[in-house]
N, C-alpha and C positions, 0 to 999 in steps of 0.2 A: 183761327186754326185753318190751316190749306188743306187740300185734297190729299187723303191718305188711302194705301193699299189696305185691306183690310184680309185674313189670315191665308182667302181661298183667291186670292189675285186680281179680286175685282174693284174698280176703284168705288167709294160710296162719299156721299157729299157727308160732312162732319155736323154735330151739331148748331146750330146759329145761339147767337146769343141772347134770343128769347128764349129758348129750349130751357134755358139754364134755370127761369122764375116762370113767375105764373100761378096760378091758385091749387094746380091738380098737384104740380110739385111742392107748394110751401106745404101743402096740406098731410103729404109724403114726409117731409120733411120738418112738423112742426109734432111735438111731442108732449106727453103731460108728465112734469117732475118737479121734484121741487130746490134741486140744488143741480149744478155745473157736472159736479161728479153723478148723479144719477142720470141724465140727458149722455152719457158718455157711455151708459150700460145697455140702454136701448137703440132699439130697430123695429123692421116689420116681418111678420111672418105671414104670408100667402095662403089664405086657404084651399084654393084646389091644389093649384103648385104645390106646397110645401104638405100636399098629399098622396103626391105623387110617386112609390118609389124608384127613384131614378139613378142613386149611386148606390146598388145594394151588393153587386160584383167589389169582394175587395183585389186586392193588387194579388196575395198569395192563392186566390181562385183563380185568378186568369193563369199565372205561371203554372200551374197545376194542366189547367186545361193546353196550353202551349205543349208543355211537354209528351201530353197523352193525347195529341192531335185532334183535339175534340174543341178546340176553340170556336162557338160557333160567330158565323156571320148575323145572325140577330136575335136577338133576345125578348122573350114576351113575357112579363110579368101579369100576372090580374091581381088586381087590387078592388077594393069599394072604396067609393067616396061619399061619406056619408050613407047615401041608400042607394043608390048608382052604382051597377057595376062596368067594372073599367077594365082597359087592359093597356100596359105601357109596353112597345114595339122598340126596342133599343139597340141603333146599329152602331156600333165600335169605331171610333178614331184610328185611322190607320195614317201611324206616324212614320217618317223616313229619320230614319238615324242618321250619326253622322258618317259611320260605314256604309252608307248606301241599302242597308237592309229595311225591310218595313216591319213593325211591329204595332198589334190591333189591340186598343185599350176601350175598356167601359169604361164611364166615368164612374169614382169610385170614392170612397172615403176623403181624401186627396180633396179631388175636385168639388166635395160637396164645400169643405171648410172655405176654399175659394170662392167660390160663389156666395157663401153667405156673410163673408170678409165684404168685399164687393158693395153686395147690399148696402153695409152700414157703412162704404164710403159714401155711397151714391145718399143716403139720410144727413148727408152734410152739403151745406150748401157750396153753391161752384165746383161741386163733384157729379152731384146727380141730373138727369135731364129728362124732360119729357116731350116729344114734338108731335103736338099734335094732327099736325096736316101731314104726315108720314107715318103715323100711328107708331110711336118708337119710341122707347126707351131707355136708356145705362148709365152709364161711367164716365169720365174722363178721370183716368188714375197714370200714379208712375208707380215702375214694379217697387220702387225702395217705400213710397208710401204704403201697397199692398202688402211689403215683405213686414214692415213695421208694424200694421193691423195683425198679423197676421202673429207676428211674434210677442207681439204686445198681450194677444189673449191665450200664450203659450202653444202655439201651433208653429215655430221654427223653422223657415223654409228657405231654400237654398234661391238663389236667382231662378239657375237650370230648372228646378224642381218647379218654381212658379212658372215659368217659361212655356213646359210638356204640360203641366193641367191645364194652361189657358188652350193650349192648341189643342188637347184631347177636348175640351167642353166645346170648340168652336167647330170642331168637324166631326161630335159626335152628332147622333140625328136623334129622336124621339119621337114616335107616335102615338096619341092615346085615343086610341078607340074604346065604343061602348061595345059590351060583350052580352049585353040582354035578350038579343034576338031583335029590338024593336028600329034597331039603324043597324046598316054597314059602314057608316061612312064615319070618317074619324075627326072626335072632335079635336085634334089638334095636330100639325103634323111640324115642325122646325129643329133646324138646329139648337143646342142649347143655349150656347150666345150666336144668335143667324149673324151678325158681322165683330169680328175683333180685330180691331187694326194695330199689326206688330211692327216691331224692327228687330232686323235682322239679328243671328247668336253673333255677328262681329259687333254691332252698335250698343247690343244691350251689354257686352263684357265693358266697352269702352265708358257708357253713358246708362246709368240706370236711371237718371230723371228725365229721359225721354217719356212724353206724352204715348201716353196708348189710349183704347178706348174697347168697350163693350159695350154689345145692345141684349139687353134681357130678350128670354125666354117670351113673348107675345101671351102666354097667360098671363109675367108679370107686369106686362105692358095694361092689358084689360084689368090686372084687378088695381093698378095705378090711376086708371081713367075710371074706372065705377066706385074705389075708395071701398074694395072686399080686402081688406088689408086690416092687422090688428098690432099695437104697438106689444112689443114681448123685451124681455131680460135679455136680452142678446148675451152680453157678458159673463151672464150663470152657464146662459144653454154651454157658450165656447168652453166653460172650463170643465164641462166636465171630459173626461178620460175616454169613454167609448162613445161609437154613433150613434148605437141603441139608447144610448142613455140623453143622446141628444135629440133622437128621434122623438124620442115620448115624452121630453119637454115642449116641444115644435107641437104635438100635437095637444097637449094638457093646455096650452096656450090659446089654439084654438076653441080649442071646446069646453074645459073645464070653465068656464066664465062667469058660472055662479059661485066658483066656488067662496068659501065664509069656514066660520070657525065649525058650524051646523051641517054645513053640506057635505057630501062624497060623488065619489065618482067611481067609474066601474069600467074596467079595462080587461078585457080578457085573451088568455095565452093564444085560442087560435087567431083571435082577430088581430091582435099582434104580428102575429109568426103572415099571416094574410096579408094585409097592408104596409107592413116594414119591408117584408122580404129580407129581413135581415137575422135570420133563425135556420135560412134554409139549409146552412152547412153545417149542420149538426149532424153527426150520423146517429144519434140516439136524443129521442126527446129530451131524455131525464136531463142531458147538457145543454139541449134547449133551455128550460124552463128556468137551470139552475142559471144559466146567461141573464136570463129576464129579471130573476130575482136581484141578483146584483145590481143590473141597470137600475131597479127600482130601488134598492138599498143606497146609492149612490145620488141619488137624487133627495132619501131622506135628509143622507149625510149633508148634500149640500142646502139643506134647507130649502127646497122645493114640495116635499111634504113631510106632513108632521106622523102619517098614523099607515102605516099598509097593511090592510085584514089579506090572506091568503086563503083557499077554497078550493080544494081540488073536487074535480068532477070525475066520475070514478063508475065504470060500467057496473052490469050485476056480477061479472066475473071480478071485479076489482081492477080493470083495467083504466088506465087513466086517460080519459079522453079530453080535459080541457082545465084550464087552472082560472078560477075566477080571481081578481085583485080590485078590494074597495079603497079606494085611496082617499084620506085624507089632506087638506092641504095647509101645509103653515100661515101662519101666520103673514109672513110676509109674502107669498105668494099670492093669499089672498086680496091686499091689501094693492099688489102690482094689478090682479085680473080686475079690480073698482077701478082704478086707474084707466086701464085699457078703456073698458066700458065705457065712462066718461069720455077720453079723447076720442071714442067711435061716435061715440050721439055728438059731441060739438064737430066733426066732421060729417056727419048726414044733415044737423045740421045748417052748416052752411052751404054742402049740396044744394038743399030745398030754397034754400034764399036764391043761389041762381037760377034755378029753375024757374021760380016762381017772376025774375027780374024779368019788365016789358023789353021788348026792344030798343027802347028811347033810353032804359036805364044801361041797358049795357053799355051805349055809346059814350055815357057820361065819364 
């Protein structure tokens, strides 16, 4: 692959053709299933990253804010991570049309299903890369392979439409600072993909199997080198119908990991409405909550879980302050998170076997 322009005009050396194998990547890229069609449903899901809320702006909140000139220049969400609290700094893609106008996007719904498209080319081999003496990570894709993940898990999208999210995730920014008081300084500060190397809207109308590339997000680069990564349903999370409902698969994935026929789990509306950020346009709870209920109901529906107890919390006045949810989990959910667990311990591990390898042995 020769030297390519990459989205912001700077030229960047391409991957080499070690990038492409290696242990951190087969490791990335090696999955536990037991048939062709199930290795085709899985990916990885990132635990700080993929806790991060970062597309919670949908398209019809910017237009809104656009027209009532309240679009802001940056955006701070707080979230927790686990017991860490965090805050994501979010500056807008400002894109030039083709009438010469500019117009400022968050990354949003859109761009999230891109990105996690992406992902699960990059868990295929001769797609994905990782280089270690530049600490970098991504893709080698063509948009008609991206448009075909993409449609293939019912998500439909135009060249154009692929085109604008790639450019909106490549020139939006993100900062995630800790909001504890105990630091100022911020644990992460990058573009979402820091290089994507495009061609132009004349090349891409003539030629959609033109080569591109993207380099992840440098959290997803870190949890690809330390193996903080966990195999998940990819193919469930894509089908279902809203983000929230794909958000709290993303997280159930992570966390729920004991789940069994025996176990629950305990999710609640504000930590929800908190860490999604995706409840904040409700102008009354009660269409909050009934949002969440659905997410949750569509999650039973598709067989993600089996039992959801509901529990509101409720002041002395009877005012409703918080809605507790014990979730159950299927059957076959469970049966994926034994799975996961397995392919995490034979990936630590083989970690420990290189660690533990002398220097004489690595040369061998």
């Amino acid at each position: 692959m020769a030297k390519v322009k990459p989205e912001k005009g700077k030229a960047v050396l391409p991957p080499k053709e070690d990038d492409f194998q290696g242990q951190q990547l087969d490791l990335f890229q090696s999955f536990l299933y037991n048939t062709e069609g199930e290795r085709d449903r899985l990916s990885n899901t990132f635990d700080l990253w993929d806790s991060v809320p970062r597309y919670s702006v949908s398209r019809q909140a910017m237009d809104k804010m656009r027209k009532a000139g309240t679009f802001p220049q940056l955006m701070t969400v707080p979230f927790n991570y686990r017991t860490t609290e965090l805050a994501a700094v979010i500056q807008p893609a400002w894109i030039k049309n083709e009438d010469d106008t500019v117009t400022g996007y968050y990354p949003s719904a859109n761009e999230e299903l891109m990105e996690d498209a992406l992902r699960k080319i990059a868990a295929e081999q001769s797609h994905g890369y990782f280089d270690q003496s530049n600490y970098r990570s991504g893709v080698v894709f063509t948009l008609h392979l991206l448009r075909e993940e993409l449609k293939k898990r019912g998500h439909t999208r135009s060249y154009q439409q692929i085109h604008l999210s790639l450019r909106i995730l490549a020139r939006s920014s993100i900062e995630i600072t800790n909001r504890d008081g105990t630091s100022g300084e911020g644990v992460s500060i990058s573009s979402y993909f820091p290089t994507l190397t495009a061609v132009s809207r004349k090349k891409l109308r003539e030629d959609p199997e033109s080569k591109w590339m993207v380099q992840f997000h440098p959290l997803v680069t870190r949890s690809i080198d330390t193996l903080t990564y966990r195999q998940f349903n990819y193919a469930q999370m894509m089908s279902h119908s809203t983000q929230l409902a794909r958000w709290i698969h993303k997280q159930l994935s992570l966390k729920f990991t004991f789940a069994s026929l025996s176990t629950s789990f305990e999710m609640r509306f504000s930590t929800i409405k908190r860490d999604s950020a995706l409840l904040e346009g409700y102008k009354q709870q009660r269409q909050a909550v009934a949002a969440l209920d659905s997410a949750f109901e569509e999650l039973k529906a598709s067989n993600v879980l089996s039992l959801i107890k509901k529990s509101e919390v409720r002041s002395s006045r009877a005012k409703l302050e918080d809605v507790v949810y014990t979730l159950s989990a299927s059957l076959d959910f469970a049966s994926q998170m034994k799975a996961a667990n397995k392919r995490q311990s034979l990936v630590e591990d083989k970690k420990s076997q290189v660690m533990n390898k002398t220097p004489s042995d690595k040369k061998r």
